[in-house]
VOSEFI-690748 format. One line per field, with one value per residue (C-alpha): residue in three letters; x, y, z. Coordinates in Angstrom, 1 decimal, decimal comma, m for minus. Layout:
<atoms>
r ALA_...
east X_...
north Y_...
up Z_...
</atoms>
This chain:
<atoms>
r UNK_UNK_UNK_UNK_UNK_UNK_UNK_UNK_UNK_UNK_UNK_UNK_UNK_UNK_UNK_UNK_UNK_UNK_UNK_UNK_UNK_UNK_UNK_UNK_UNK_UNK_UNK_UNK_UNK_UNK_UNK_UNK_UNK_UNK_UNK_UNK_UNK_UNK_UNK_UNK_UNK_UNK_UNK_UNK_UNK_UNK_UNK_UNK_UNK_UNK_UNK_UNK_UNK_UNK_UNK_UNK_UNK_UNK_UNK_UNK_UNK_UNK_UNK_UNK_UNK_UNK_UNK_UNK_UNK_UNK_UNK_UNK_UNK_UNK_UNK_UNK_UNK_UNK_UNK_UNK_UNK_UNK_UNK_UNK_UNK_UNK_UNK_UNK_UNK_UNK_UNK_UNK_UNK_UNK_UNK_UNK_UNK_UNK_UNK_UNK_UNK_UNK_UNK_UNK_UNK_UNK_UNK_UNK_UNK_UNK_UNK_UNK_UNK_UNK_UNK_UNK_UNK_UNK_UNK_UNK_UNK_UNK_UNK_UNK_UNK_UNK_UNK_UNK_UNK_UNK_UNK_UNK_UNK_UNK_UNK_UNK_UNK_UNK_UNK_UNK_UNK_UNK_UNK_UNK_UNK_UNK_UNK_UNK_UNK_UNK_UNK_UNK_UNK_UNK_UNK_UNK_UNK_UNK_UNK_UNK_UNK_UNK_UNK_UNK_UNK_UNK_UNK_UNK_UNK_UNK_UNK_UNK_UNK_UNK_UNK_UNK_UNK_UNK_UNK_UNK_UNK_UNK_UNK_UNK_UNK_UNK_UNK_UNK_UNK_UNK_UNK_UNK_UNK_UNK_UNK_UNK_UNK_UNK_UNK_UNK_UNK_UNK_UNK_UNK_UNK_UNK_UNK_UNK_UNK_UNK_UNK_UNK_UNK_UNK_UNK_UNK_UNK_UNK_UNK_UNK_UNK_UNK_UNK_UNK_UNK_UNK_UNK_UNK_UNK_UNK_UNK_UNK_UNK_UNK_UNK_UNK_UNK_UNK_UNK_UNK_UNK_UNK_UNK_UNK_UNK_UNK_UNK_UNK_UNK_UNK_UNK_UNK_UNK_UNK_UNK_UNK_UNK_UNK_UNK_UNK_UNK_UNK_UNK_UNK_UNK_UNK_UNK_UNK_UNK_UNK_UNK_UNK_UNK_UNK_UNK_UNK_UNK_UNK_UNK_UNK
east m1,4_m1,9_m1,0_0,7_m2,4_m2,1_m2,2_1,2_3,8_6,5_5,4_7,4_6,3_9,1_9,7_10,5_14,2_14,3_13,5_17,2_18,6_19,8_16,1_14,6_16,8_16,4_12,4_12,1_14,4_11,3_8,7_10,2_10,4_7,0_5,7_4,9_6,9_3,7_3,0_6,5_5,8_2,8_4,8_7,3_4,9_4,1_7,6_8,3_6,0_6,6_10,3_8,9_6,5_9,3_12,9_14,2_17,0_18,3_18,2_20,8_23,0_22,1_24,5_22,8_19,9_20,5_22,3_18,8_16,8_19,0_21,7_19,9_16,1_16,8_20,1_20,3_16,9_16,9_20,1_19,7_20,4_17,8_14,4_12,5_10,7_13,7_15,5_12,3_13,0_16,5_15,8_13,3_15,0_18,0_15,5_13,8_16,8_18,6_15,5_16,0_12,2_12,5_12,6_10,3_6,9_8,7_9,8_7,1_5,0_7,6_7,4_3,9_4,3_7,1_4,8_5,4_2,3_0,7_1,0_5,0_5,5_3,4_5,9_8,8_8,4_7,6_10,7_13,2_11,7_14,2_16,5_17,1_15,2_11,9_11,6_12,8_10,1_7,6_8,9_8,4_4,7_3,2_4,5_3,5_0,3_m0,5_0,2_m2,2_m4,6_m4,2_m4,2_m7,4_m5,9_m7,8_m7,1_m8,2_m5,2_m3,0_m1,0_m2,6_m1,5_m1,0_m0,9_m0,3_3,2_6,0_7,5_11,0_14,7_14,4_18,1_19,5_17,8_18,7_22,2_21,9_20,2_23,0_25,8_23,9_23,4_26,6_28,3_26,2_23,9_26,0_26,5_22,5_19,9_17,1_18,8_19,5_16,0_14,0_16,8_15,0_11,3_10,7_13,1_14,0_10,3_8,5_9,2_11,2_8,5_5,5_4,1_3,5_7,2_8,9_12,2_14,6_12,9_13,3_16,9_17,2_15,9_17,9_21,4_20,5_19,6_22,7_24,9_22,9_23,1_27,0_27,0_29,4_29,6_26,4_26,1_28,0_25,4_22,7_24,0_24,3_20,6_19,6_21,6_20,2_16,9_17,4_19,1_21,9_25,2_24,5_21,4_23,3_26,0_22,7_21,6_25,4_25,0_21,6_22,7_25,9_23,6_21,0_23,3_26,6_29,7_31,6_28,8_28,9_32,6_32,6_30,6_32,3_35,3_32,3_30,0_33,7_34,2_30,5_31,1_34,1_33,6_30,4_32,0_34,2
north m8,6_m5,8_m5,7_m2,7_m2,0_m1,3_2,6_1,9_4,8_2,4_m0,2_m0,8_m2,9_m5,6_m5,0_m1,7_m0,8_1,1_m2,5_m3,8_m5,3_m1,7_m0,3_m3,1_m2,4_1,2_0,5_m1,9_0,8_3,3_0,8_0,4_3,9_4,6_2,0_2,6_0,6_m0,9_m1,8_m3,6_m5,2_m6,7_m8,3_m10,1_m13,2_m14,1_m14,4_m16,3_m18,3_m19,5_m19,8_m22,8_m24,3_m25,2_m27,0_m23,4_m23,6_m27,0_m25,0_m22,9_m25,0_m28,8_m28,8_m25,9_m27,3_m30,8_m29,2_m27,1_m30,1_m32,6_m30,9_m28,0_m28,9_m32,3_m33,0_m29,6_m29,4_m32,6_m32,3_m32,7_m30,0_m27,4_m28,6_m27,4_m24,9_m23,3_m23,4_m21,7_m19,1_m18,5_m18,8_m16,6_m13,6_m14,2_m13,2_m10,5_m8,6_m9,3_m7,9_m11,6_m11,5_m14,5_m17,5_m15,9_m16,8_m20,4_m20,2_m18,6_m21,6_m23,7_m22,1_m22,5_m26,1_m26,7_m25,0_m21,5_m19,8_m17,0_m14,7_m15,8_m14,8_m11,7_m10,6_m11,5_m9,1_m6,2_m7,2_m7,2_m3,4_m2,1_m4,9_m5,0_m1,9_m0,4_m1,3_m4,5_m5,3_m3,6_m5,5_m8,9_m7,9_m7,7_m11,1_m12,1_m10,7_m12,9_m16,4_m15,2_m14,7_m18,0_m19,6_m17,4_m16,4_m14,2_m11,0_m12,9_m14,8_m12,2_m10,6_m7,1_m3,5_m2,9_m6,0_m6,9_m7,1_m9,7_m9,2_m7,9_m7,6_m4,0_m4,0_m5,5_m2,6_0,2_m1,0_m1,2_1,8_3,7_2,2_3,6_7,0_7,6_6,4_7,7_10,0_13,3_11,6_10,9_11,2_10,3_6,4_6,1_7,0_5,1_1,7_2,0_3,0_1,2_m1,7_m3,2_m1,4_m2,5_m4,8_m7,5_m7,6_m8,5_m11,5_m13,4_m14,1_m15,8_m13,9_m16,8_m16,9_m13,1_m13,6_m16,5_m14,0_m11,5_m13,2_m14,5_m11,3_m9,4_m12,4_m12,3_m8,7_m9,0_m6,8_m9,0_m6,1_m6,6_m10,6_m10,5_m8,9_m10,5_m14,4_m13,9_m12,3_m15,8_m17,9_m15,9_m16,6_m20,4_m21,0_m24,0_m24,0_m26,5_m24,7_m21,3_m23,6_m25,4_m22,0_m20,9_m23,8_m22,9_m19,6_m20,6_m21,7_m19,1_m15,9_m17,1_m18,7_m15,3_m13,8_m16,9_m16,5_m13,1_m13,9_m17,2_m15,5_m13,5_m16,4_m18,3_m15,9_m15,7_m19,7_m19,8_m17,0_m18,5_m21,7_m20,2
up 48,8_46,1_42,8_40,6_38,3_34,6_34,9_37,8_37,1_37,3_35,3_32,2_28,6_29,0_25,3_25,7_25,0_29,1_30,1_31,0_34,3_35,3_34,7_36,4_39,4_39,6_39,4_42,3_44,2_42,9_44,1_47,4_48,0_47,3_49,6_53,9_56,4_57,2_53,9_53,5_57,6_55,6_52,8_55,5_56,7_53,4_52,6_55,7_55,2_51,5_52,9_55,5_53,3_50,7_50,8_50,9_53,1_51,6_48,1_49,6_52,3_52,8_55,7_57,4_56,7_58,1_61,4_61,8_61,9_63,7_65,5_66,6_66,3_67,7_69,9_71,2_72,8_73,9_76,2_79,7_82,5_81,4_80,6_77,3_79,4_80,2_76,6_75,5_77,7_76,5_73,2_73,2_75,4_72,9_70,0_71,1_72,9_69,4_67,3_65,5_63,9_61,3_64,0_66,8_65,6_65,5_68,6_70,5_69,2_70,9_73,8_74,1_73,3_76,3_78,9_78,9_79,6_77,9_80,6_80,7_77,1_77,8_81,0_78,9_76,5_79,1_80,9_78,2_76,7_79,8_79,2_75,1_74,5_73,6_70,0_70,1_72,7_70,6_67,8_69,4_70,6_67,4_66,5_69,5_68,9_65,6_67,4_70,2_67,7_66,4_69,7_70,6_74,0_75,8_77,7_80,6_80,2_80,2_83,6_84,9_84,4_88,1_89,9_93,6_93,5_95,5_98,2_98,5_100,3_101,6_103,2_99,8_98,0_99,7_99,4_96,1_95,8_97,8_95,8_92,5_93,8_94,7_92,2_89,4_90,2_89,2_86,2_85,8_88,2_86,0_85,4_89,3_90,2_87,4_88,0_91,3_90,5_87,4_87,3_91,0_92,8_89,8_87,4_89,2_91,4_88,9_90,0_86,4_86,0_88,6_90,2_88,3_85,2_84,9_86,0_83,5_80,4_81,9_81,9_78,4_77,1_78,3_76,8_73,4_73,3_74,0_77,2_79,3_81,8_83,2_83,2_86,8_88,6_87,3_87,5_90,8_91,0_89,1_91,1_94,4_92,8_92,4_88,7_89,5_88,0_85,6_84,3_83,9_82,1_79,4_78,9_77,6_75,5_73,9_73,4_71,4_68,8_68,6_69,4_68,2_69,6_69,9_72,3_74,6_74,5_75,4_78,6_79,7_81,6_83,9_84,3_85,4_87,9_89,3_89,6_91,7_93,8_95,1_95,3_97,9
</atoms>
């Protein structure tokens, strides 16, 4: 990390009458100004990291600090009904379509630890751009990109630009497609044609990701994101794809901790109603 030399502009003789607590916080205000957003990127891993390498968070709250390691760390990954795998999956979706970059690195080493692959995380990331948004993907890829690094994973590793994609329900399309058109398309032809192109010709179809694991990332980015609205659709897509009730219930759980108990409320009346109605 640099350091302000002597000659600095804003560097002030701490003996000197200007130096006062309402100087020194109208200089760091000066310094932060004059520094790039890359610059101030670069000065957010060290802090993260002095945070983890000390008893930082028992400083400020033992409580939250002994739920974090035994509640949530321990208890809630452990439950049964989704397997770690899975909760990696979730947890991670819920970060990136929230733009959540302090836990990430943390949890993208889990992920790699519970069997995610590479190639997984990789597809995960493209996915949710469409899903949370571009910069909140592009966000999560350069974190991503430092624990691949230090993993050494190679391109090789890594899914293809244009691969052969999967197969797909034509008829279930092209209903889909016709319902979108004509309900939306005077409003904006450019989302009706690019849902199609992009998303349900495209991306669901890329082979590195398996149909219910993008449904699974899906659902839990929608309900992380608070977007209720959408969650109906999509659970059934998931469910269609082969995510069971009770792993559609684990994932609400997992999400109550790492998105909040008012987002997982929010969604609970839709993922009811997905539940009985196919129960019928």
């Amino acid at each position: 990390m640099s350091t302000i030399s002597a000659q600095h502009p804003y560097q002030q003789d701490q003996s000197s009458p200007a130096h006062s607590p309402a100087k020194g916080r109208g200089l760091i205000r000066n310094i932060l100004n004059t520094l790039s957003l890359s610059a101030i990127i670069g000065l957010l891993p060290v802090t993260a990291e002095a945070a983890e390498s000390g008893n930082t968070l028992s400083d400020v709250s033992p409580a939250l600090a002994q739920a974090d390691q035994t509640l949530v760390g321990k208890e809630l990954w452990q439950r049964a009904g989704l397997s770690a795998r899975d909760r990696s999956l979730v947890t991670v979706a819920a970060l990136v379509a929230r733009n959540q970059s302090y836990l990430l690195p943390r949890e993208l080493e889990r992920a790699l630890e519970n069997g995610v692959k590479p190639a997984e995380l990789s597809e995960l990331i493209n996915h949710l751009a469409y899903y949370a948004g571009w910069d909140n993907a592009l966000n999560a890829a350069n974190i991503c990109h430092v624990i691949f690094a230090d993993h050494k994973i190679p391109s090789e590793q890594l899914p293809a630009v244009d691969p052969e994609l999967l197969s797909f329900d034509k008829e279930a399309e092209d209903q889909r497609q016709s319902f979108v058109s004509s309900t939306y398309g005077e409003v904006s032809q450019g989302v009706v044609d690019y849902t199609q192109t992009q998303l349900f010709l495209d991306l669901w179809r890329r082979p590195d990701l398996a149909p219910r694991d993008r449904s699974l990332i899906t659902v839990s980015a929608l309900v992380a994101s608070g977007q209720p609205e959408q969650i109906g659709f999509h659970l059934n897509k998931a469910m269609d794809n082969g995510l069971k009730q009770k792993e559609a219930g684990e994932a609400l759980t997992q999400l109550a901790f790492y998105a909040g108990w008012p987002k997982v409320f929010s969604a609970l009346p839709v993922v009811k109603d997905v539940l009985n109605k196919r129960q019928k």
